[in-house]
VEXDREN-2710 file (C-alpha; in Angstrom, 1 decimal):
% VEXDREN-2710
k/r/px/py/pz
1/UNK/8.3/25.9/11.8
2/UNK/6.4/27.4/8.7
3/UNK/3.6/25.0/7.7
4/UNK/3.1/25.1/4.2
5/UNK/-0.2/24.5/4.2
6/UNK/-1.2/27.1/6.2
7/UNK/-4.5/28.4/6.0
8/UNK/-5.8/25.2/4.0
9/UNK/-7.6/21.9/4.7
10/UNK/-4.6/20.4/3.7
11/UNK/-3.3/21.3/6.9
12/UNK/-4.6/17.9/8.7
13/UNK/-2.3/16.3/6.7
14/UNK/0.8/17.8/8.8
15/UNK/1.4/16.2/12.3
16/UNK/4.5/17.3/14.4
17/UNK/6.0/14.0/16.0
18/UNK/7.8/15.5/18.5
19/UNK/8.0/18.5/20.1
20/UNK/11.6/19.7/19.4
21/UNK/12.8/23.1/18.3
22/UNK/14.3/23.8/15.3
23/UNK/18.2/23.6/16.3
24/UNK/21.1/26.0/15.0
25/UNK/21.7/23.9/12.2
26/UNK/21.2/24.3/8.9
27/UNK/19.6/21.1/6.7
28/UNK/16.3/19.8/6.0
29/UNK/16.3/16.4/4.8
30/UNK/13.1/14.2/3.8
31/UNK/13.4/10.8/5.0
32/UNK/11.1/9.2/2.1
33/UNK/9.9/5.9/2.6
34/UNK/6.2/5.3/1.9
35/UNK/5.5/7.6/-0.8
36/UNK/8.4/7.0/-3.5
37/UNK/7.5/9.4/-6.2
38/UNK/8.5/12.9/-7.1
39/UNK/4.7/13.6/-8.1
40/UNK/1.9/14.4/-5.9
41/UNK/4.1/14.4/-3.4
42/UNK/2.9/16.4/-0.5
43/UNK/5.9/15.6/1.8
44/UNK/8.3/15.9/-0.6
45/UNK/7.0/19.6/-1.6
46/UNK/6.3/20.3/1.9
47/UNK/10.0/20.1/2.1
48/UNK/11.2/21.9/-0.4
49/UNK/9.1/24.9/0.8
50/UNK/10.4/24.5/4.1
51/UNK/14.1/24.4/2.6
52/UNK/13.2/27.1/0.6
53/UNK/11.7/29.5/3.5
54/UNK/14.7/28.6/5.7
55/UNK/17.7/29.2/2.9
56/UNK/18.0/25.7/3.8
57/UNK/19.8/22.8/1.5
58/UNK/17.6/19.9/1.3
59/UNK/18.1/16.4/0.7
60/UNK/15.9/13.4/0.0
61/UNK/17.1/10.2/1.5
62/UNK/15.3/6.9/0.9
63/UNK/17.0/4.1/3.8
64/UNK/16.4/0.7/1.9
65/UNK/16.2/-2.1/4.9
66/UNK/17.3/-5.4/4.5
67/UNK/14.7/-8.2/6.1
68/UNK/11.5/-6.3/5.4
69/UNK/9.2/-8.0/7.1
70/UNK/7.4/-10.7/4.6
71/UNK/9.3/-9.1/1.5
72/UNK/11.4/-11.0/-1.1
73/UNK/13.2/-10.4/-4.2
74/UNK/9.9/-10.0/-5.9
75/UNK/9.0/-6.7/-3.7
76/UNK/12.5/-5.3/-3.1
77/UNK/13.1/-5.5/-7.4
78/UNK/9.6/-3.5/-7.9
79/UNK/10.8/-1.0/-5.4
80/UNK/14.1/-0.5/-6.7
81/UNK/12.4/-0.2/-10.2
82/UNK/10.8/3.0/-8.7
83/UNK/13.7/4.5/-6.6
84/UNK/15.7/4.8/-10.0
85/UNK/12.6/6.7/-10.9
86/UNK/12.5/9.1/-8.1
87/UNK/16.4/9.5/-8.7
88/UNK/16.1/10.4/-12.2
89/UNK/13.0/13.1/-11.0
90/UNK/15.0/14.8/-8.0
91/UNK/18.1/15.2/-10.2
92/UNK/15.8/17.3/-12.7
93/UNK/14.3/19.5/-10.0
94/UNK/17.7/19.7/-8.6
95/UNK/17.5/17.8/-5.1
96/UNK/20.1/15.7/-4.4
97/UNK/19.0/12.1/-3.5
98/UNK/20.5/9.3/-1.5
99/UNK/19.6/5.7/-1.3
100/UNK/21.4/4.1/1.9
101/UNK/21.4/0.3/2.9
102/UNK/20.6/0.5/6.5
103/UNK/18.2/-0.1/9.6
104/UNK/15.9/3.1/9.0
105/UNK/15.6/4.2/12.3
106/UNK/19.4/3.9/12.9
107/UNK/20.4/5.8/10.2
108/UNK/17.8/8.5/10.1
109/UNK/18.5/8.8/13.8
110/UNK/22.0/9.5/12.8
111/UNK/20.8/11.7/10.5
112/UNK/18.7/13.6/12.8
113/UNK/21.7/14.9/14.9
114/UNK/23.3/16.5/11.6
115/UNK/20.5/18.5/10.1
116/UNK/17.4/20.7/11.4
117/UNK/14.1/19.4/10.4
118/UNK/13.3/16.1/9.0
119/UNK/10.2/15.5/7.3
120/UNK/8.8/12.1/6.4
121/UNK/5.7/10.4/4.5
122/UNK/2.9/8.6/6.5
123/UNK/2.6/4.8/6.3
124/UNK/0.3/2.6/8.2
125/UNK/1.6/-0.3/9.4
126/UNK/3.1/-1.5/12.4
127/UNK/6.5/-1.4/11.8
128/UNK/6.1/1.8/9.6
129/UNK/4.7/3.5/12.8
130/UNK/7.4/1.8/14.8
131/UNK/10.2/3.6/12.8
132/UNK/8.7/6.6/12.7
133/UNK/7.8/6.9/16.8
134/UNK/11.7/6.2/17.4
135/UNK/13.2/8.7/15.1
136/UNK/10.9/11.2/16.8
137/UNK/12.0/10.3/20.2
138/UNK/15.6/10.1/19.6
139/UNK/15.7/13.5/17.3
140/UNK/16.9/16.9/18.9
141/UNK/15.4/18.1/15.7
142/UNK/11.6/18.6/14.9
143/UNK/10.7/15.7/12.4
144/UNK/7.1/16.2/10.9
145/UNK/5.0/13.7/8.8
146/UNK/3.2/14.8/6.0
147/UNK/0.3/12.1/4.9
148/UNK/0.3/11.6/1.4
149/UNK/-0.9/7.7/0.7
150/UNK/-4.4/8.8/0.9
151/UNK/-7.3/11.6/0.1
152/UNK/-8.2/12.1/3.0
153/UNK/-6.2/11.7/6.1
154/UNK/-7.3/8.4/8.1
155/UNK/-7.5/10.7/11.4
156/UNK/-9.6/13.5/9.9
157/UNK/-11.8/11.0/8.8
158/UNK/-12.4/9.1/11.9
159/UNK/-11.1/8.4/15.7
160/UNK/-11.7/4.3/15.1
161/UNK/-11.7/1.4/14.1
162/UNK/-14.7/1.7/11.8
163/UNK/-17.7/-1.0/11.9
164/UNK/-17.7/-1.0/7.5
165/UNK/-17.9/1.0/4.6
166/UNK/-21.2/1.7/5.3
167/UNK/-19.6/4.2/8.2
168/UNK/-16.9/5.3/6.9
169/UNK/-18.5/6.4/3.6
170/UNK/-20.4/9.4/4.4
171/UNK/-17.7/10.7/6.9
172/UNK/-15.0/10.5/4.4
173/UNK/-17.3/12.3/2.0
174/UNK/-17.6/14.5/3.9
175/UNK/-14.4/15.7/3.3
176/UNK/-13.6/14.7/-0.4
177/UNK/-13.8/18.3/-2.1
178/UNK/-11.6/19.8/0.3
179/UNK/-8.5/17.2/-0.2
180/UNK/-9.5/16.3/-4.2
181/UNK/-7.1/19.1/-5.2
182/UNK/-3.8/19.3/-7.3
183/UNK/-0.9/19.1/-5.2
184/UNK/1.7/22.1/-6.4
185/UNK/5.2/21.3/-7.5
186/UNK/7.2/23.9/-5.9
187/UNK/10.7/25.4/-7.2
188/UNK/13.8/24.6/-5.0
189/UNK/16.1/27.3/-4.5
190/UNK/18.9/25.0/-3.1
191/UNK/21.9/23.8/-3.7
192/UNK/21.9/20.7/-4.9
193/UNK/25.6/19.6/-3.3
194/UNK/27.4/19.4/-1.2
195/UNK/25.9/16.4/1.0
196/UNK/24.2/18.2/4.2
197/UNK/24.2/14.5/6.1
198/UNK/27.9/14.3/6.9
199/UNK/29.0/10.7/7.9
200/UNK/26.5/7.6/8.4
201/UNK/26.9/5.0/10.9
202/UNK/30.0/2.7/10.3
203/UNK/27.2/-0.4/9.6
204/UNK/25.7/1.9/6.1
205/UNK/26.4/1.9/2.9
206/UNK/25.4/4.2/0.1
207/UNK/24.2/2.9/-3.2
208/UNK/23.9/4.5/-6.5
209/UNK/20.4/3.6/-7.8
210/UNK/21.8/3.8/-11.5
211/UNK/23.5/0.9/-10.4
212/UNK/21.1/-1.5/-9.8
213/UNK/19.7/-2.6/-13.4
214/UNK/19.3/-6.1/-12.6
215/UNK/18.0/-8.2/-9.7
216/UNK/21.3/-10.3/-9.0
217/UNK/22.6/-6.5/-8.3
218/UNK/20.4/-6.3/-5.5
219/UNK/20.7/-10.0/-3.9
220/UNK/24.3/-9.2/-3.9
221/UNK/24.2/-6.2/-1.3
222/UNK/22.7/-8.3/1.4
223/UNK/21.2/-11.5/2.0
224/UNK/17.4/-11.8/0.1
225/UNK/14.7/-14.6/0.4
226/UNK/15.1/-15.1/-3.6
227/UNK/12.9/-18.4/-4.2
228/UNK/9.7/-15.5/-5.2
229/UNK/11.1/-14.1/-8.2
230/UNK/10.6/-10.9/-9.9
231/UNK/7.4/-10.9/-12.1
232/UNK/7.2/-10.1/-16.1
233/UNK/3.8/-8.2/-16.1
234/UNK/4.6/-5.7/-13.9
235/UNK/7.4/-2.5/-13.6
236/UNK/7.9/-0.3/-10.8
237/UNK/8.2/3.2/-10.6
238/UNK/6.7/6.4/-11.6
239/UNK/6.8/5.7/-15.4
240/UNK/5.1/2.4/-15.1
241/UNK/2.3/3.8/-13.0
242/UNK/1.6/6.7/-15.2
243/UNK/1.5/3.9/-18.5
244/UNK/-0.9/1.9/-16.4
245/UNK/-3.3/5.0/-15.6
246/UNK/-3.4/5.9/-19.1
247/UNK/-4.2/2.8/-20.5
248/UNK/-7.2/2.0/-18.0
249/UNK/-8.7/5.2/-18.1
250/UNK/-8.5/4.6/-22.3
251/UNK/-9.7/1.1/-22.0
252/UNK/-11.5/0.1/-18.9
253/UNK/-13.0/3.4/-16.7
254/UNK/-15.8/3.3/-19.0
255/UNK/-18.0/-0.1/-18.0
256/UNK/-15.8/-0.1/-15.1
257/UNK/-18.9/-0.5/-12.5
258/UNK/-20.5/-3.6/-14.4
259/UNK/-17.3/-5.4/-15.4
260/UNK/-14.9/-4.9/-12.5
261/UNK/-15.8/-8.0/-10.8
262/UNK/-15.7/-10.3/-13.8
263/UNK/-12.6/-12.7/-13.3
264/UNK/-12.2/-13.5/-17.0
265/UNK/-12.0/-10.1/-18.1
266/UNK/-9.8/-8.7/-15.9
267/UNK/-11.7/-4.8/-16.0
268/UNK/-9.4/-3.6/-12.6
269/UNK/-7.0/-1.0/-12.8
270/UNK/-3.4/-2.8/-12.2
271/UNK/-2.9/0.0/-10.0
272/UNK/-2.6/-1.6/-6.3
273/UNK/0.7/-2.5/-6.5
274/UNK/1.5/0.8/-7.2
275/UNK/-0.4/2.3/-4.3
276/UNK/1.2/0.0/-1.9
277/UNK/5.0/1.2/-2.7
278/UNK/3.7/5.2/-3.3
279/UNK/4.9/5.0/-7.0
280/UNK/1.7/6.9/-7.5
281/UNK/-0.5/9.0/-5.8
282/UNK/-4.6/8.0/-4.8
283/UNK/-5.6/11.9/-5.2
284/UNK/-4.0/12.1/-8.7
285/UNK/-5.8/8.9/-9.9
286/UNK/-9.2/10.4/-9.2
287/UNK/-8.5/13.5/-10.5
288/UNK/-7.2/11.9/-13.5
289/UNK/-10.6/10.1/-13.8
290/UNK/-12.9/12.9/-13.5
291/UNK/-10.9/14.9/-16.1
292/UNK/-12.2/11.5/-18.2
293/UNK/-15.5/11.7/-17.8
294/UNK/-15.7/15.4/-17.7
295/UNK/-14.0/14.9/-21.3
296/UNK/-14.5/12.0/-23.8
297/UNK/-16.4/9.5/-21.6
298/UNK/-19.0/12.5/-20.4
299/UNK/-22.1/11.5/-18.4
300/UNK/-22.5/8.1/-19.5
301/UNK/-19.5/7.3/-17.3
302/UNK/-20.4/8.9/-14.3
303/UNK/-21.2/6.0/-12.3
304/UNK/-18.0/4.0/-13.7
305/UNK/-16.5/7.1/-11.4
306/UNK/-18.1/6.9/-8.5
307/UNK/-17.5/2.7/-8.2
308/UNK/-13.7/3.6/-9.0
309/UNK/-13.8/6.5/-6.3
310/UNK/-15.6/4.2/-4.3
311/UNK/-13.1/1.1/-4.9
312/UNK/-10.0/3.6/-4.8
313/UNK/-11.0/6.2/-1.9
314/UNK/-13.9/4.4/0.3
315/UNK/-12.4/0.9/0.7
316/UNK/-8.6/1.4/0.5
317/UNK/-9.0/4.3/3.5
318/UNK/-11.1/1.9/5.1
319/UNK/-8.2/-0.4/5.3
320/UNK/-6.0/2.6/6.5
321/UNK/-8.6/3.3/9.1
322/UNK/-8.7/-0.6/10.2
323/UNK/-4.5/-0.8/10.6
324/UNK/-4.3/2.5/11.9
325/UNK/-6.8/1.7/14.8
326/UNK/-6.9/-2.2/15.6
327/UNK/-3.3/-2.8/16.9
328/UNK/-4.6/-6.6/15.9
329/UNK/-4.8/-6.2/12.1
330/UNK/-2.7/-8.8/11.1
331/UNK/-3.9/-11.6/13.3
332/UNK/-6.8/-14.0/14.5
333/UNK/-7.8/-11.3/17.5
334/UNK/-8.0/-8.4/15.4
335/UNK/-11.2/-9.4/13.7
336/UNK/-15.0/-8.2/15.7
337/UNK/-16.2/-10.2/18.8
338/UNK/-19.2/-11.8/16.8
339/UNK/-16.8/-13.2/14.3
340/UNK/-14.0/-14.4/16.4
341/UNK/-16.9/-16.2/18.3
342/UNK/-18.8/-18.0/15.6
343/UNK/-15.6/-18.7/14.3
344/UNK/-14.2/-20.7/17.4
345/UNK/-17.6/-22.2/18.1
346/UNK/-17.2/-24.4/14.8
347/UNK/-13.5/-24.9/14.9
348/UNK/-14.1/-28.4/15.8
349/UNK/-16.5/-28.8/12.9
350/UNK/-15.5/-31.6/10.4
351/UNK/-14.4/-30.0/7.2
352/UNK/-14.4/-31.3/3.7
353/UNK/-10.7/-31.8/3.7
354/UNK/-7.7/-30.3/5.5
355/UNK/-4.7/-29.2/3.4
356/UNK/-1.4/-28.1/5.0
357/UNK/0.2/-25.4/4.2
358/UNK/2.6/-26.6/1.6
359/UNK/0.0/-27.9/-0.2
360/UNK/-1.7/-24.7/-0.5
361/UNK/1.4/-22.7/-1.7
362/UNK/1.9/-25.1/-4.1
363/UNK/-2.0/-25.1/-5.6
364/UNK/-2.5/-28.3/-5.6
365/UNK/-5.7/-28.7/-3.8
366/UNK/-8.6/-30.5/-5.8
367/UNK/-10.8/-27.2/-6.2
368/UNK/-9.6/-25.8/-9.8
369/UNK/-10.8/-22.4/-9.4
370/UNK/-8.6/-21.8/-5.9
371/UNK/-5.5/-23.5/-7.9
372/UNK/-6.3/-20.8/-10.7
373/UNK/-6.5/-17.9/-7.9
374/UNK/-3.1/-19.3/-6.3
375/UNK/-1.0/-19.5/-9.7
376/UNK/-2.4/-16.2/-10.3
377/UNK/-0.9/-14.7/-7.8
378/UNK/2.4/-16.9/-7.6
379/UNK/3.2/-16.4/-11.3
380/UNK/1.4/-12.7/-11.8
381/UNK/1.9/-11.0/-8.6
382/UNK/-1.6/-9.9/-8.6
383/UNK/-5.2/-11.6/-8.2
384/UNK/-8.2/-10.3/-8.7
385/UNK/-10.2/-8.9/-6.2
386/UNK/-13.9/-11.2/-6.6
387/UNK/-11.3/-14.2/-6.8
388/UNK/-9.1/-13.1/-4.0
389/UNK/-12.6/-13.5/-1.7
390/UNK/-12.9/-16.6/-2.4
391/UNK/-9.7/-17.6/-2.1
392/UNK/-9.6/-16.5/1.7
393/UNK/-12.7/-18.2/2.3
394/UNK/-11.4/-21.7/1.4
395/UNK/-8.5/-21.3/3.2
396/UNK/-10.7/-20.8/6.3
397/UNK/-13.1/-24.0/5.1
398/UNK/-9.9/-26.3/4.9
399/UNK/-7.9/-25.4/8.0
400/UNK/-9.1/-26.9/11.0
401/UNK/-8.3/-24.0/13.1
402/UNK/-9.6/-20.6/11.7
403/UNK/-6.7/-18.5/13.6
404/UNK/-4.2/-20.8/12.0
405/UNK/-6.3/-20.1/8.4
406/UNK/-5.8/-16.2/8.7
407/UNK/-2.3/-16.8/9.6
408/UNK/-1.6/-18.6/6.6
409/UNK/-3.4/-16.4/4.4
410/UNK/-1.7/-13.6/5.4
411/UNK/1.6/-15.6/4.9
412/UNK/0.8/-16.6/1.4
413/UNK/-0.9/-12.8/0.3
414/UNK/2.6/-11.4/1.6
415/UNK/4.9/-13.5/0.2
416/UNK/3.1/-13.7/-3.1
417/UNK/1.2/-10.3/-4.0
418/UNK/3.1/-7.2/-5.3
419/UNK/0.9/-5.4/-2.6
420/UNK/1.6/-7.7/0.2
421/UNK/1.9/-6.3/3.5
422/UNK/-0.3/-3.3/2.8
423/UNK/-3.3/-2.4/4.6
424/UNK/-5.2/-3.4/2.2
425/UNK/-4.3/-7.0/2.0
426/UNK/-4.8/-7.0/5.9
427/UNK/-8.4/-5.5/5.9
428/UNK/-9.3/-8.3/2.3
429/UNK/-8.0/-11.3/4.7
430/UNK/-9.9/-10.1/7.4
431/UNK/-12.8/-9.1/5.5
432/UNK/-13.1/-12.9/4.7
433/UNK/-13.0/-13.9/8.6
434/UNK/-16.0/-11.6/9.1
435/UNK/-14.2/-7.9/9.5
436/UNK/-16.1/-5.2/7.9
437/UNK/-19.5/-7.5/7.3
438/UNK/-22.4/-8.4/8.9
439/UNK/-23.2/-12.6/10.4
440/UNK/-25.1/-14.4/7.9
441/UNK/-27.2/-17.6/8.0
442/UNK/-25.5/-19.7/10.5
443/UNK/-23.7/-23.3/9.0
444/UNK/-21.1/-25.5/9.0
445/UNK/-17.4/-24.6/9.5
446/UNK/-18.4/-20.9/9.3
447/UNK/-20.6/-20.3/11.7
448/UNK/-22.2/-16.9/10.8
449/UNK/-19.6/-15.7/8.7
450/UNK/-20.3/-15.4/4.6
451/UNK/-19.8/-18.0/2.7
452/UNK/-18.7/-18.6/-0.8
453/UNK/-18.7/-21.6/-2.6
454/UNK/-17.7/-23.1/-6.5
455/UNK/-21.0/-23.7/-7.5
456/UNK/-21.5/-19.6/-6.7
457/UNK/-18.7/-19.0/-8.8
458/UNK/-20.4/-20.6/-11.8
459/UNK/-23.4/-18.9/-11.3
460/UNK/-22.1/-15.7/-11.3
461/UNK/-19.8/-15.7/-14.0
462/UNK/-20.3/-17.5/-17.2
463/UNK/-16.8/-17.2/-18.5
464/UNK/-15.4/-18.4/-15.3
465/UNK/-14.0/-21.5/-17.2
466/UNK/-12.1/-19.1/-19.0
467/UNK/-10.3/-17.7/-15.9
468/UNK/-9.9/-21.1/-15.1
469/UNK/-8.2/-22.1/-18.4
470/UNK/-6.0/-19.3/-18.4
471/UNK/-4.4/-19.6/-14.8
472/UNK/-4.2/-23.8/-14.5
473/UNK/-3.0/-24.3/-17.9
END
């Protein structure tokens, strides 16, 4: 198998899941699944040159899976938003594309016994991983992953579960210049029909993406969790993600470091949810931004970059690291020994008040400002990041059992969040458990993790009514 990054850095980025030959069969087909975009795609251009060096036919094939862990109709409608996106892209490079409803190891198994390579993307999660491991062990056929979610690969970075930023920083910039480079659209030389998959398994059914311009197209394919509905404020795909990078690096790189964290002012990027479904890539965001401030934002904005490179690149990989490493990520034992011991020492503490779950998800607690951060999120599909901290730390005052707090905030961050059930959302809950800090001044309730109170809100932010008014209105 030619690598097509041979002789490059960008080489680490390639890993060989299994150890099959290539078989006398001709077809290379990219099972895309974490990275749906047609841009700064390094898989997807990793297969086209292998198609291309083989005389090959290639085909893309994106296997959407009903019963996604934690998603709804609000996740699966921003991911079909993209997928007619990539549709529209392949057909004007001339790859054929193929959007099958289907269990995605099943049918890319199936797959896998047709064709001679298949190359997929990288995601991080457990069942991500899980798909992945048994298409490689049940293929005849070598199937490669190409990592294209981050900068830097999590496993060139690091070989663990890192203690913070603080330890991940300089080893991941370490490596920054070598993987901060334009990713190379190559030509394909294919065909672009007939189909090189042959027949799918009698429980599959192809969809035409151009099809699906409503969300009561999707809910009638297969049975959805519907009751979190598709949000107004956001669009997937492509398209959407290249508006939203245009209008933050006009409007909000610059004073980006100072204002980020202001609730009221909303100075963030919009960008996560985007990330999360790989409508966009990380490495063409921070190119984008440097080309900024080399340009019309020049010096003055250099440290807006390095906070956005340090928001985008440090702490998002740090969450790859964490899921990629601690086979606990999502749960009570995954956070560090200190903190799961405070933590259980004042379980039996008294707390303020105790809330259930219900009344949570329904923010109708007696704090205002954690109402505001809720209906944020329920009605916008986003929160912001200073507000999201504090919302994990209530949740954690007013449960009596702290591994039943991290298990609900996980529930309600998946259901609720376009970029629910994403590494970063696991790392941000567990960061407000005591992952990825330090203990503090031992007290009530939290023992020696940090803790964050309304009164600090206030402090901090003098407009903080106004992100109050806004969200309980």
């Amino acid at each position: 198998m030619v690598a097509y990054f041979t002789g490059m850095s960008q080489d680490a980025r390639v890993t060989f899941l299994n150890r099959s030959a290539v078989p006398r069969r001709n077809g290379v087909v990219y099972w895309m699944q974490a990275s749906a975009r047609t841009r700064y795609n390094h898989a997807l251009e990793y297969a086209v040159h292998v198609a291309n060096h083989r005389s090959d036919p290639l085909e893309v094939v994106f296997v959407l899976t009903p019963g996604y862990p934690g998603a709804n109709l609000r996740h699966y409608w921003f991911l079909v938003q993209g997928l007619r996106d990539v549709a529209d892209g392949l057909r004007d490079r001339g790859i054929p594309f193929r959007l099958i409803l289907g269990a995605p190891p099943v049918v890319v198994s199936h797959i896998a016994a047709t064709v001679g390579t298949i190359v997929t993307d990288g995601g991080y999660t457990r069942v991500q991983r899980q798909w992945r491991d048994r298409v490689a062990a049940d293929a005849d056929c070598p199937v490669v992953e190409v990592e294209s979610n981050v900068v830097v690969p999590v496993r060139t970075v690091s070989d663990k579960d890192e203690w913070s930023a603080a330890t991940l920083r300089r080893k991941l910039h370490r490596h920054l210049d070598d993987f901060l480079v334009p990713v190379t659209t190559v030509g394909y030389r294919g065909p672009s029909a007939p189909s090189v998959l042959g027949s799918l398994p009698t429980d599959c059914r192809e969809i035409d993406p151009a099809d699906l311009t409503r969300p009561e197209d999707l809910t009638s394919l297969f049975a959805l969790e519907t009751s979190v509905a598709p949000v107004s404020a956001f669009r997937g795909g492509e398209a959407a993600a290249a508006e939203r990078l245009a209008d933050f690096l006009e409007h909000r790189l610059r004073h980006f470091d100072e204002r980020r964290n202001v609730p009221d002012l909303d100075w963030t990027s919009h960008l996560s949810p985007y990330l999360h479904f790989g409508h966009v890539s990380p490495v063409e965001l921070v190119l984008a931004a440097q080309e900024r401030v080399k340009g019309p934002l020049g010096d003055d904005a250099r440290g807006d970059l390095d906070t956005f490179v340090e928001e985008l690149v440090v702490r998002r990989e740090l969450a790859m690291n964490f899921v990629t490493y601690n086979p606990e990520y999502d749960t009570f034992r995954g956070l560090p020994d200190w903190a799961r011991a405070t933590l259980e020492e004042h379980s039996g503490d008294d707390r303020p008040v105790v809330y259930d779950l219900d009344t949570l998800e329904a923010a109708a607690t007696d704090d205002p400002y954690w109402n505001a951060c809720q209906r944020e999120m329920v009605q916008r599909g986003v929160m912001h990041g200073y507000m999201r901290m504090y919302w994990g730390k209530k949740i954690l005052e007013w449960t009596q059992n702290p591994e039943e707090a991290l298990e609900r905030a996980v529930i309600l961050n998946d259901r609720y969040e376009l970029d629910g059930r994403d590494p970063n959302g696991y790392a941000g809950v567990a960061w407000c458990f005591g992952k990825h800090d330090r203990p503090w001044v031992e007290r009530p309730v939290f023992g020696k993790v940090r803790y964050m109170n309304a009164n600090g809100l206030k402090r901090k932010f003098k407009g903080i009514d106004r992100y109050l008014e806004r969200w309980n209105s």
